[in-house]
C-alpha positions as CSV (number, residue, x, y, z in Angstrom):
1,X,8.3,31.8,-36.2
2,X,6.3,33.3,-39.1
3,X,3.9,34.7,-36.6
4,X,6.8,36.3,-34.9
5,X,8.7,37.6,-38.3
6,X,5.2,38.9,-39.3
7,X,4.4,40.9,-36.2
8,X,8.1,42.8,-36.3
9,X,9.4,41.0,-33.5
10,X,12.4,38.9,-35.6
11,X,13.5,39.8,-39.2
12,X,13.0,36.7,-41.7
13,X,17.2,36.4,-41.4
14,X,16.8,36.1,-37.6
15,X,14.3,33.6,-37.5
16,X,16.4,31.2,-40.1
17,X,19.5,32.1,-37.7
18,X,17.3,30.8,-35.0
19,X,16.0,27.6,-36.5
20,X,19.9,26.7,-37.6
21,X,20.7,27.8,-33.9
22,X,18.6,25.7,-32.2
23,X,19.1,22.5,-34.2
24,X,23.0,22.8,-33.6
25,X,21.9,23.3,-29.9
26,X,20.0,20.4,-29.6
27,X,17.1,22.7,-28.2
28,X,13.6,23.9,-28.9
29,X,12.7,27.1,-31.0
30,X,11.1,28.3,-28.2
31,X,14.2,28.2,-25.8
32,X,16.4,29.5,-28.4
33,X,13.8,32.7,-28.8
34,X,14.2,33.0,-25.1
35,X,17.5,33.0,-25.0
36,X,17.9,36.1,-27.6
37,X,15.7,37.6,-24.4
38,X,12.2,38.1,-26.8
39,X,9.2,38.4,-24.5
40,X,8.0,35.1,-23.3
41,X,4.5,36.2,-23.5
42,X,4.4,37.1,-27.2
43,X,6.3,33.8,-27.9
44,X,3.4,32.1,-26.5
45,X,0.8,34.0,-28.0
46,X,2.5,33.2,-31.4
47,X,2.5,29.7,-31.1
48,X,-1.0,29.6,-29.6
49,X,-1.8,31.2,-32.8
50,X,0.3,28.7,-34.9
51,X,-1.6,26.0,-33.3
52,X,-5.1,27.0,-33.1
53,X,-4.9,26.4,-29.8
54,X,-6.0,28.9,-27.1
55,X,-3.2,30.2,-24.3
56,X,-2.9,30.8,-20.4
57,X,-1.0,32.6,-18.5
58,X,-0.1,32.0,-14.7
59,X,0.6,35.7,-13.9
60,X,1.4,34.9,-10.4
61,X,-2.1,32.3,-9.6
62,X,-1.3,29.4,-7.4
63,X,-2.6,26.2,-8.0
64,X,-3.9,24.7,-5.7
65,X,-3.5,21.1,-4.6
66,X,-7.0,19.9,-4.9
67,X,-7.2,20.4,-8.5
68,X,-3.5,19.2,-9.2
69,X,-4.2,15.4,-7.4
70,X,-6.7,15.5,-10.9
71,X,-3.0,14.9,-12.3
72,X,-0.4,12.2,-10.7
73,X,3.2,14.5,-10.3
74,X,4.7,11.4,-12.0
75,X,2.6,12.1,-15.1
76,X,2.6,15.9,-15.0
77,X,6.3,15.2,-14.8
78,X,6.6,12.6,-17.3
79,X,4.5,14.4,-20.0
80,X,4.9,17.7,-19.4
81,X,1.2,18.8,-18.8
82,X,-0.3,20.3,-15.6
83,X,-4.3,21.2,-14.7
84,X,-4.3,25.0,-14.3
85,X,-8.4,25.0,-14.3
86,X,-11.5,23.6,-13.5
87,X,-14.8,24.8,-14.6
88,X,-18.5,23.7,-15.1
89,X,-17.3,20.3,-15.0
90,X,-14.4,20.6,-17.3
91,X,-10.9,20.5,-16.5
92,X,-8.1,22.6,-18.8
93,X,-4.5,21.3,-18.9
94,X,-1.8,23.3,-19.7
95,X,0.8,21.8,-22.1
96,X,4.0,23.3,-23.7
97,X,3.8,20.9,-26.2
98,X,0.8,20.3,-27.4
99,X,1.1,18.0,-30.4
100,X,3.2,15.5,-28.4
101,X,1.0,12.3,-29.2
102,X,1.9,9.9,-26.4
103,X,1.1,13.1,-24.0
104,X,-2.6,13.5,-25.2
105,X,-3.3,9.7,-25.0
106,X,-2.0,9.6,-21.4
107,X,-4.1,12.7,-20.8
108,X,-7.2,11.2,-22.1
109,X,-6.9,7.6,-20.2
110,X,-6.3,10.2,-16.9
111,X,-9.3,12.1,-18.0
112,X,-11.5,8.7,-18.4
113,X,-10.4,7.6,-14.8
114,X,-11.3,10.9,-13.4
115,X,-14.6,10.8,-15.4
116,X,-13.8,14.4,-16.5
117,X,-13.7,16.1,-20.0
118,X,-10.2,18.4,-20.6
119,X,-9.4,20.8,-22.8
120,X,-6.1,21.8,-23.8
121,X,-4.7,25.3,-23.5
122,X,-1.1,26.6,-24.6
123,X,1.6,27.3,-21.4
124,X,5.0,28.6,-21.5
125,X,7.9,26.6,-20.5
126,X,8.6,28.6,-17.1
127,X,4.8,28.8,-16.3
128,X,5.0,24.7,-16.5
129,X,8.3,24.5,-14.1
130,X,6.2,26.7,-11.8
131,X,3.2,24.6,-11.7
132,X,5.4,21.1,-11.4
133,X,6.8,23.2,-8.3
134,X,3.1,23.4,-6.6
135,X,2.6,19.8,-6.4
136,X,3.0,19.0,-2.9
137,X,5.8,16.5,-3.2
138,X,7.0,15.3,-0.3
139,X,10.6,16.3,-1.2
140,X,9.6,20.2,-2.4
141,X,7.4,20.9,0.8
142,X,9.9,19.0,3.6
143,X,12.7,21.0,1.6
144,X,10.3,23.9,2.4
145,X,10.2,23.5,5.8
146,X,14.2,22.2,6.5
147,X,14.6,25.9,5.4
148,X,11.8,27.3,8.2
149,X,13.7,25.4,10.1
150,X,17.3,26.8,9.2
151,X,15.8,30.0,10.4
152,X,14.2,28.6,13.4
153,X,17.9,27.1,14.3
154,X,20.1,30.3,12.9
155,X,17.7,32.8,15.6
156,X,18.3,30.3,18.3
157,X,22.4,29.9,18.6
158,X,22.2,28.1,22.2
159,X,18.8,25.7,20.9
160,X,21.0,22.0,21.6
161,X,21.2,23.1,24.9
162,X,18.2,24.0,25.4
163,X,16.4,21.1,23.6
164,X,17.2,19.1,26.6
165,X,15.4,21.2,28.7
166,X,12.3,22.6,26.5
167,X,12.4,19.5,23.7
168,X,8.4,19.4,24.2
169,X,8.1,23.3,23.2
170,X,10.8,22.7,20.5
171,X,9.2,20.4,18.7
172,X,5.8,21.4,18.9
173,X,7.0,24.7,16.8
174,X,5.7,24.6,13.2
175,X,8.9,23.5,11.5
176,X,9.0,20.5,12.8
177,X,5.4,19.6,13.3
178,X,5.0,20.3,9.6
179,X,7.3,18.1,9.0
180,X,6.3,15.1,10.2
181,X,2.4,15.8,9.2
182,X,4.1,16.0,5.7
183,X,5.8,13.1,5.9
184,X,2.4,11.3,7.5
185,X,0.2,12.9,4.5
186,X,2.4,11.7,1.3
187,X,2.8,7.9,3.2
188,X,-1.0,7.6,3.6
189,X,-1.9,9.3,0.0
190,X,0.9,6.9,-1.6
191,X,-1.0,3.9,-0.1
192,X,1.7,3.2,2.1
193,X,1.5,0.8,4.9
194,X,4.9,1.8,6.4
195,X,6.8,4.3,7.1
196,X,10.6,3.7,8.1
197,X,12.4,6.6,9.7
198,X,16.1,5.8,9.8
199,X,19.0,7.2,11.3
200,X,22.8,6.9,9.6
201,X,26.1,8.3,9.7
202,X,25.6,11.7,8.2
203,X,21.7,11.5,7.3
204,X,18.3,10.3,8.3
205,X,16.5,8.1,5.5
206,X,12.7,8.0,5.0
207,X,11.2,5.3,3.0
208,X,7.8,4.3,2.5
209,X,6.7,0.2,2.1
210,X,4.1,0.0,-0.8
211,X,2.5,-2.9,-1.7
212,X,5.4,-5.1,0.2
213,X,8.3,-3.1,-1.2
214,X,10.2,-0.2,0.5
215,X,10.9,3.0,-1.4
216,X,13.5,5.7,-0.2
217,X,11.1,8.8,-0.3
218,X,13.6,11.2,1.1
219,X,17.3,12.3,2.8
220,X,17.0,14.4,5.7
221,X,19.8,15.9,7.5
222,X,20.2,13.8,11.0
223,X,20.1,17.3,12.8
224,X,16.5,17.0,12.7
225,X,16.6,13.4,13.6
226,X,15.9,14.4,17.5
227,X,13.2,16.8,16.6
228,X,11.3,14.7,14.4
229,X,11.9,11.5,16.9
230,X,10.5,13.3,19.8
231,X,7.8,14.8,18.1
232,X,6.7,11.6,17.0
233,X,7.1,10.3,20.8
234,X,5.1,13.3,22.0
235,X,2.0,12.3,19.7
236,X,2.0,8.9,21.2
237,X,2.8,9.6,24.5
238,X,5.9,7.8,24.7
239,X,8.9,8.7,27.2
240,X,10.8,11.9,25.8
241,X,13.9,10.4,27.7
242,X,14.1,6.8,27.0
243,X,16.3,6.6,24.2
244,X,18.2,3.2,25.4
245,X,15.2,0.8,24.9
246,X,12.6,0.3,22.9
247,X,8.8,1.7,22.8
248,X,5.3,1.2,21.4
249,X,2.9,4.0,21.1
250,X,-0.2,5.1,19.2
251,X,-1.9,8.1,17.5
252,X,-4.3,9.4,15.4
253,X,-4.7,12.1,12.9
254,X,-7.2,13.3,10.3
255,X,-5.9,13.2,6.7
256,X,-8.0,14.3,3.9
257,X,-11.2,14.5,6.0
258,X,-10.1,11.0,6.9
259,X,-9.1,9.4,10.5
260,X,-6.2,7.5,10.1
261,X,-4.2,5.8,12.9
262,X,-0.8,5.1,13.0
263,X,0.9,2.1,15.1
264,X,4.3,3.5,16.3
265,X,7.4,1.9,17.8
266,X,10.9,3.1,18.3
267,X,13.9,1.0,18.0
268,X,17.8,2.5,19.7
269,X,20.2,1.9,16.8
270,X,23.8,2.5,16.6
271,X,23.5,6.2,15.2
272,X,19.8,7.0,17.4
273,X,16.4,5.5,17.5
274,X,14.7,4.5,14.5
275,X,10.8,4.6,13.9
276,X,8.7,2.2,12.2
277,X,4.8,3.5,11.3
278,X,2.4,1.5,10.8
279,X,-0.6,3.2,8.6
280,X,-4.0,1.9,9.6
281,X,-6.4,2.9,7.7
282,X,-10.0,2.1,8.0
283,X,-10.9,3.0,4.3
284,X,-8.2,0.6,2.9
285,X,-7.6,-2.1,5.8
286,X,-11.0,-3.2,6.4
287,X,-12.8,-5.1,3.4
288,X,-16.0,-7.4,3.4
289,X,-15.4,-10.7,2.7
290,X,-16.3,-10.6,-1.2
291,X,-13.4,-7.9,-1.6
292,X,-10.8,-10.0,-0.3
293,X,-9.8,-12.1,-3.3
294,X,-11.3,-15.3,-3.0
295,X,-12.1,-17.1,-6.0
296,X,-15.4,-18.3,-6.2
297,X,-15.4,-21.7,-4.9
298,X,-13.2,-20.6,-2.5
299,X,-16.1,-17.9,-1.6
300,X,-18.4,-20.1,-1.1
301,X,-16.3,-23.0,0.8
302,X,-14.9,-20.3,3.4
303,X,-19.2,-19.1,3.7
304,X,-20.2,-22.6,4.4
305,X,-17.4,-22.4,7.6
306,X,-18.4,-19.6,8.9
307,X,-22.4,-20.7,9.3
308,X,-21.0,-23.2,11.3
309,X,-22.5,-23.1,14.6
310,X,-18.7,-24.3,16.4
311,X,-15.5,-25.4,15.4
312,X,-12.1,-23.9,15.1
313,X,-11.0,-21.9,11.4
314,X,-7.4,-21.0,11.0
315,X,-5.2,-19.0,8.8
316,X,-1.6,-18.8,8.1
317,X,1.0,-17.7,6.8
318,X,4.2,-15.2,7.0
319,X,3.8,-12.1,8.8
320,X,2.5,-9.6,6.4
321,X,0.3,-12.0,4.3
322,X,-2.5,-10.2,4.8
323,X,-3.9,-13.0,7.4
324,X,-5.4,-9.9,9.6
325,X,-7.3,-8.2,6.8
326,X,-8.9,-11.8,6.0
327,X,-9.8,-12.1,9.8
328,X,-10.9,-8.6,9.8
329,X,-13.3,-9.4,6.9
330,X,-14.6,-13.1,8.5
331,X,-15.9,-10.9,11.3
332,X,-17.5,-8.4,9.3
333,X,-19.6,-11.0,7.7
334,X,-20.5,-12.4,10.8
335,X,-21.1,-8.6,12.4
336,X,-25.0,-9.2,12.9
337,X,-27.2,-8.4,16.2
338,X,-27.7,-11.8,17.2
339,X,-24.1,-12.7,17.8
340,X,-21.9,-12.0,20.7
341,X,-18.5,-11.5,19.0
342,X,-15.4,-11.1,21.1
343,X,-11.7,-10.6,20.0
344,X,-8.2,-10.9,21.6
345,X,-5.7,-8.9,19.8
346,X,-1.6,-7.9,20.1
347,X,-2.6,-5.1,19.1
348,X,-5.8,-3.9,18.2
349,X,-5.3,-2.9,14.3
350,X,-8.7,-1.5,13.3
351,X,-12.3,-0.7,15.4
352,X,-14.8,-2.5,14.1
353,X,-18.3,-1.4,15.3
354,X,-20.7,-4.2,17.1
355,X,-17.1,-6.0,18.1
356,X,-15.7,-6.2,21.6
357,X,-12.3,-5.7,20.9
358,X,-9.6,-6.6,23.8
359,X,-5.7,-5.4,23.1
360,X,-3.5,-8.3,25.3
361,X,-0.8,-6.7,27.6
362,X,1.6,-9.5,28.2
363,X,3.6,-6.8,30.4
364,X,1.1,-7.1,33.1
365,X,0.1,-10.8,32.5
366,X,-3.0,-10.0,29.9
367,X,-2.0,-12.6,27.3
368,X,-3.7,-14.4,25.0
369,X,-3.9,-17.5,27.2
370,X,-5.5,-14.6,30.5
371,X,-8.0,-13.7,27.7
372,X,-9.2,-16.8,26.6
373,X,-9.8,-17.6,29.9
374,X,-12.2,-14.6,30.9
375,X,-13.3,-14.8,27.5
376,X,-15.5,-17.8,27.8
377,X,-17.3,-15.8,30.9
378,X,-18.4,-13.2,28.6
379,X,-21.2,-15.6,26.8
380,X,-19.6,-15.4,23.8
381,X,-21.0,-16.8,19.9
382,X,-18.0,-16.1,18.3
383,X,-13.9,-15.6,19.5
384,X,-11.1,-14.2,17.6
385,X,-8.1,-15.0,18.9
386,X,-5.2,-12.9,17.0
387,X,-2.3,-15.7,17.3
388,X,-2.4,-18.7,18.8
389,X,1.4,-18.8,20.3
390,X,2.1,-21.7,22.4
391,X,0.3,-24.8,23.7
392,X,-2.2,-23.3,26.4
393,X,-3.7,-20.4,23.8
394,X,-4.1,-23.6,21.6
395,X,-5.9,-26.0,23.8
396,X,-8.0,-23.2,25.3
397,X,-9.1,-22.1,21.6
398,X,-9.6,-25.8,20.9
399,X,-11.9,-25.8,24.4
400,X,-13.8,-23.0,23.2
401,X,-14.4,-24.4,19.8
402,X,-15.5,-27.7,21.4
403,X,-18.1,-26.0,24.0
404,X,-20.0,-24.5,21.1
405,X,-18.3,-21.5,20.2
406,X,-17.1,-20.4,16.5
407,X,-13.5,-19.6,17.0
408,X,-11.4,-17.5,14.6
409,X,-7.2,-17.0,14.8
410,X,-3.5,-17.5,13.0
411,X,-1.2,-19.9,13.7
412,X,2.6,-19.3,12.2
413,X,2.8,-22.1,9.1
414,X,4.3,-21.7,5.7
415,X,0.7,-23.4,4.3
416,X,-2.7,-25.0,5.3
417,X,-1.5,-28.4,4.8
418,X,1.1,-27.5,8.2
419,X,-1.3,-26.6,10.3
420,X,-2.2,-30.1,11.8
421,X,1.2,-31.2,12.0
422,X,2.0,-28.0,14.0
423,X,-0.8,-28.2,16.1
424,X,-0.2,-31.8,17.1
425,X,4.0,-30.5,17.5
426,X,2.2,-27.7,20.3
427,X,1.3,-30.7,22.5
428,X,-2.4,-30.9,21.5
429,X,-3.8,-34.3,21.2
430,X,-5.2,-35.1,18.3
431,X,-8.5,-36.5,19.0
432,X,-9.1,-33.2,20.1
433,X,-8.1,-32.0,16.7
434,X,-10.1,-33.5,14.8
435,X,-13.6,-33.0,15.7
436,X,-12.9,-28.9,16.4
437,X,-10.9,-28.2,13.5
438,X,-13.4,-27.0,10.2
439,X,-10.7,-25.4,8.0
440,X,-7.3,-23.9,7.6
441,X,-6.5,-21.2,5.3
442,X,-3.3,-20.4,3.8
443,X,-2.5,-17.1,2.4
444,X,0.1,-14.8,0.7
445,X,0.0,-11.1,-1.2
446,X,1.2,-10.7,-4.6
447,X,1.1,-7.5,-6.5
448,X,-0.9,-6.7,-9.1
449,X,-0.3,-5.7,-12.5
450,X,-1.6,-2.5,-13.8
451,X,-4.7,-2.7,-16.2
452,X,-3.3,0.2,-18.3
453,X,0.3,-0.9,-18.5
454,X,1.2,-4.7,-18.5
455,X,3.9,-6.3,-21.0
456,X,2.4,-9.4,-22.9
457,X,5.1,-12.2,-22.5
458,X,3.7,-15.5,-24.8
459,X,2.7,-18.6,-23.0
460,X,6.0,-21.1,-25.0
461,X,8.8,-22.5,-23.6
462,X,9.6,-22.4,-19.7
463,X,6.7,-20.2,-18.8
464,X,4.4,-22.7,-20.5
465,X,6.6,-25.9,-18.8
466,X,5.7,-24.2,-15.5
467,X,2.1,-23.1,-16.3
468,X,1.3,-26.9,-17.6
469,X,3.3,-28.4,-14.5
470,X,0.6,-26.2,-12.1
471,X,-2.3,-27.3,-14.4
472,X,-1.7,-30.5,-15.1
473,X,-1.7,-31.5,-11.0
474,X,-5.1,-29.4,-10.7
475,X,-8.2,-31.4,-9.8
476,X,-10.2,-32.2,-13.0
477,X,-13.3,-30.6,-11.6
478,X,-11.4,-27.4,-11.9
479,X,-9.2,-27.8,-14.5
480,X,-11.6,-28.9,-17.6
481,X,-13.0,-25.3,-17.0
482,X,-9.4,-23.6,-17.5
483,X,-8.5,-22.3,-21.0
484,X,-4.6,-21.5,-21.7
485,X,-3.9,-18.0,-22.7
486,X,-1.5,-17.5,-26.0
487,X,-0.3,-14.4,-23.7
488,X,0.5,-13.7,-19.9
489,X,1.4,-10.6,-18.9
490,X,4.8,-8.9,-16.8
491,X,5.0,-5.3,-15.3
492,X,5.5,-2.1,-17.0
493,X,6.3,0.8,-16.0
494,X,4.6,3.9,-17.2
495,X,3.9,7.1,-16.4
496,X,0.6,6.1,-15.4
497,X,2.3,3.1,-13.6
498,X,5.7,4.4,-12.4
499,X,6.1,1.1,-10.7
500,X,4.6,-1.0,-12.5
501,X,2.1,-2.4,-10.5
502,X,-0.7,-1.0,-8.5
503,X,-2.2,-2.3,-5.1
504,X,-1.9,-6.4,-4.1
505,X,-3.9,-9.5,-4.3
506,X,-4.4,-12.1,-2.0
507,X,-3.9,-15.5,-3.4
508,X,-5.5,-19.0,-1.1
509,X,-5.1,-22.5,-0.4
510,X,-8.2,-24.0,1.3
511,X,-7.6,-26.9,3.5
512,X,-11.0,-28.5,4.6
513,X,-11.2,-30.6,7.3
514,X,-13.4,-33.9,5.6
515,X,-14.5,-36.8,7.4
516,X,-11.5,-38.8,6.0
517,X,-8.9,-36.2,6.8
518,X,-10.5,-36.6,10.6
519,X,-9.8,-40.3,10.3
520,X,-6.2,-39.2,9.7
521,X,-5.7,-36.8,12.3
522,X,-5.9,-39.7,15.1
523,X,-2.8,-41.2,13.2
524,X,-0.5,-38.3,14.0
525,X,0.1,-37.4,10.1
526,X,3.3,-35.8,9.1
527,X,2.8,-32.9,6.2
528,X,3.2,-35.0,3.4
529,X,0.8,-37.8,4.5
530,X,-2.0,-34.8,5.1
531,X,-0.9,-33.1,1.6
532,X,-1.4,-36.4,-0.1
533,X,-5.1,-36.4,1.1
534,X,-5.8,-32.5,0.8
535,X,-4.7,-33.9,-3.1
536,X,-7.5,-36.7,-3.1
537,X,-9.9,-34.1,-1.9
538,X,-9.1,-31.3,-4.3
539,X,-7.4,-28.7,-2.5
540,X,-6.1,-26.1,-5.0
541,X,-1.9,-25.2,-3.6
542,X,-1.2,-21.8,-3.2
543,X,1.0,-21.5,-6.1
544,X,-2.0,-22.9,-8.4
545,X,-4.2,-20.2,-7.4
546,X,-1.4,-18.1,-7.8
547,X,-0.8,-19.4,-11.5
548,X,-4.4,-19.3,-12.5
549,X,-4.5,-15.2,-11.4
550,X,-1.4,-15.0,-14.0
551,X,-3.6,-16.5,-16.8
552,X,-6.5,-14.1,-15.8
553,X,-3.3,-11.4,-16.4
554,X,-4.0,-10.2,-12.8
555,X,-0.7,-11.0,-11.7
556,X,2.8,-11.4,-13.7
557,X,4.3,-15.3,-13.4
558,X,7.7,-14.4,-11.9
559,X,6.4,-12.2,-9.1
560,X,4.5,-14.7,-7.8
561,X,7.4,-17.0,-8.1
562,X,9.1,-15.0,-6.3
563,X,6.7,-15.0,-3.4
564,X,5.5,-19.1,-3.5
């Protein structure tokens, strides 16, 4: 303001009007000043000078997206600073508000994740808006293109008729086709593993599943719902005109220099079909086996298996426990020249070089049961088997494991300790059992807390009642190594972490098959008769993993309550 009375541009009377002004307002100097219509760039050049802190100006320059992902939107949005340059290694961020503390420490835990200095340049308040409005949301650029479309429709008056006829053509036009490439981009850059594109009354809701949960990422009206459905069906191939029964489908598409699939199937609801995606992503979905989340004596139990020359090793668990990625990760260890490795799969999630690979197509009598079969003609060392579903899949993987063959596959269990007892409940007899079977694996996902923002909750009262309860029934081998935290921690949101937890970790109960628990199989044991022995030989339960990851502050106590 002094700069500004000192220059001529406001009297001394005008700039005490203005501070009173804009206190009664409940608003900044700065939008006060702008208000009384004084030149926006002479405002900013004042307080540039004010600060000591040099100015920019967009003057019409785009952005572009590359250098904003150096910025999450959520942030730029939260804290009101945008890049707007990068040079010789150095990025500058435009605030409008420069001595806003909780701002510049943000900025400088972004700035050590990106392993790039910043430096901090004065922006006006309109130059900001503008910036915020050339991040690539998903809701800015699919607004973008509802309005190409709006034209696309208004020039073509007689287009529903048509679309019967020339749907193919239609949907192929850019509108559209942007559209849904948006809506593929944002899913796969937000780590999604889902998309969900459903139909309703008056609108058609997009949500994205991330880290387990689904998030409604945007409205669209349900007169695109047709387009963007047969679009997607065109991409995979599917039947433009089947709209009364369910389909499957497949594509792929290169995102950020990246080839991602995406698992498609459509599903007739009461208001139109509805599409789920599933995003597969090589990058993200395949990990070796030291990535997975094993602890370390799990690590080096599940090792020991798989140098086994036969036997059978199962995993379970819910769908969407991550039993595939584990798998996925068994065979990657065991990817060497020497071994023949052959898998059966419903369907083939990820292509994994050096592995025959075989999708089952129960439609035309390929099942998992067919595979096995021709399988074992194919000289194999090692056989995954996706699912093991009903009582022939399981006494031909049982075969295979017994004529020398490391075998791999799920069965559907809530935990290891079921396995046997739903094995024996298929109809396979246990003395076959017992000699095949080397280990059963159960597995769920739990997200994980962010290591920049996590709430410390003290270990007293009910959270340490429930935290001793776990302890206390861990074997003593483990436990005289665990120390008890004063603290555990629970999400927090941020604007670092706008949902409070980033990514999820796989937490394990190991089930191995000893020469007692062999002994035991011949007896037909129910699930508590083989917990009480997995107890005897040390097995560590899910939810005691799960507790000791919340002592490591990895995971917060009542999500994984939530999900054992």
């Amino acid at each position: 303001m002094d700069i500004l009375a000192g220059s001529g541009d406001i009297t001394l009377q005008e700039a005490a009007e203005i501070r009173k002004l804009a206190r009664s307002k409940n608003i900044s100097i700065e939008e006060e000043l702008l208000e009384r219509g004084l030149d926006e760039q002479k405002i900013l050049k004042a307080k540039g000078e004010a600060l000591g802190i040099p100015t920019f100006s967009l003057a019409g320059k785009k952005i572009s997206f590359d250098l904003l992902k150096n910025i999450p939107e959520e942030s730029a949005r939260h804290y009101q600073f945008v890049p707007i340059n990068l040079e010789n290694g150095t990025i500058s961020i435009g605030m409008v508000d420069p001595d806003n503390i909780e701002a510049k420490e943000a900025l400088k835990f972004i700035a050590t994740r990106i392993n790039q200095p910043f430096k901090i340049f004065v922006i006006s308040r309109r130059d900001l808006t503008a910036i915020l409005g050339e991040y690539k949301g998903i809701s800015g650029e699919v607004t973008k293109v509802l309005g190409e479309l709006e034209v696309a429709l208004s020039e073509e008056p007689t287009l529903p008729k048509e679309l019967e006829r020339t749907e193919t053509s239609f949907v192929e036009d850019a509108p559209i086709t942007k559209m849904v490439a948006v809506i593929l981009r944002h899913a796969t850059e937000g780590r999604a593993s889902d998309i969900h594109i459903e139909p309703s009354r008056d609108k058609l809701r997009v949500r994205f599943r991330v880290d387990g949960i689904l998030y409604t990422s945007l409205f669209l009206p349900m007169k695109v719902h047709d387009s963007i459905i047969s679009r997607i069906k065109i991409l995979t191939n599917m039947q433009l005109d089947e709209k009364r029964k369910p389909q499957d489908g497949r594509f792929s598409a290169k995102i950020e220099g990246r080839e991602i699939d995406f698992r498609v199937s459509t599903f007739p609801t009461y208001f139109g079909e509805k599409v789920a995606i599933r995003i597969l992503d090589p990058e993200t979905g395949i990990k070796n086996l030291d990535d997975v989340g094993f602890s370390p004596g799990h690590a080096r139990a599940v090792k020991e298996a798989l140098t086994r020359p036969y036997g059978l090793i199962l995993l379970t668990g819910p769908t969407g426990s991550g039993k595939t990625t584990t798998l996925y990760a068994m065979l990657q260890s065991l990817n060497e020249d020497r071994w023949n490795i052959v898998s059966l799969e419903d369907p083939v999630e990820y292509s994994i070089g050096g592995v025959n690979q075989s999708q089952v197509r129960p439609e035309i009598g390929y099942d998992f049961a067919e595979g096995l079969h021709h399988i074992l003609r194919q000289d194999p060392d090692v056989i995954m088997v996706g699912e093991i579903r009903d009582k022939e899949t399981a006494q031909l993987a049982i075969h295979a494991a017994l004529t020398g063959h490391l075998v791999l596959s799920t069965l559907h269990t809530n935990t290891a300790i079921g396995v046997i007892p739903r094995l024996i409940d298929m109809g396979v007899d246990p003395y076959l059992i017992a000699p095949t079977l080397i280990m059963a694996i159960g597995q769920r996902l739990v997200r994980t807390l962010c290591d920049d923002s996590k709430e410390e909750v003290p270990v007293e009262g009910k959270i340490k009642e429930i935290i001793m309860q776990e302890i206390n029934a861990i074997p003593e081998n483990i436990k005289r190594n665990i120390k008890i935290p004063k603290v555990i921690y629970k999400p927090k949101i941020s604007g670092t972490c706008p949902k409070g937890s980033r990514g999820r970790i796989a937490i394990f109960e190991i089930l191995e098959v000893t020469k007692s628990l062999e002994k035991l199989i011949l007896e037909k044991p129910s699930e508590a008769v083989v917990e009480e022995e997995a107890k005897k030989q040390g097995m560590l339960t899910l939810r005691q993993d799960g507790v000791l990851r919340a002592l490591e502050g990895r995971v917060g106590l009542e999500e994984l309550l939530e999900v054992i």
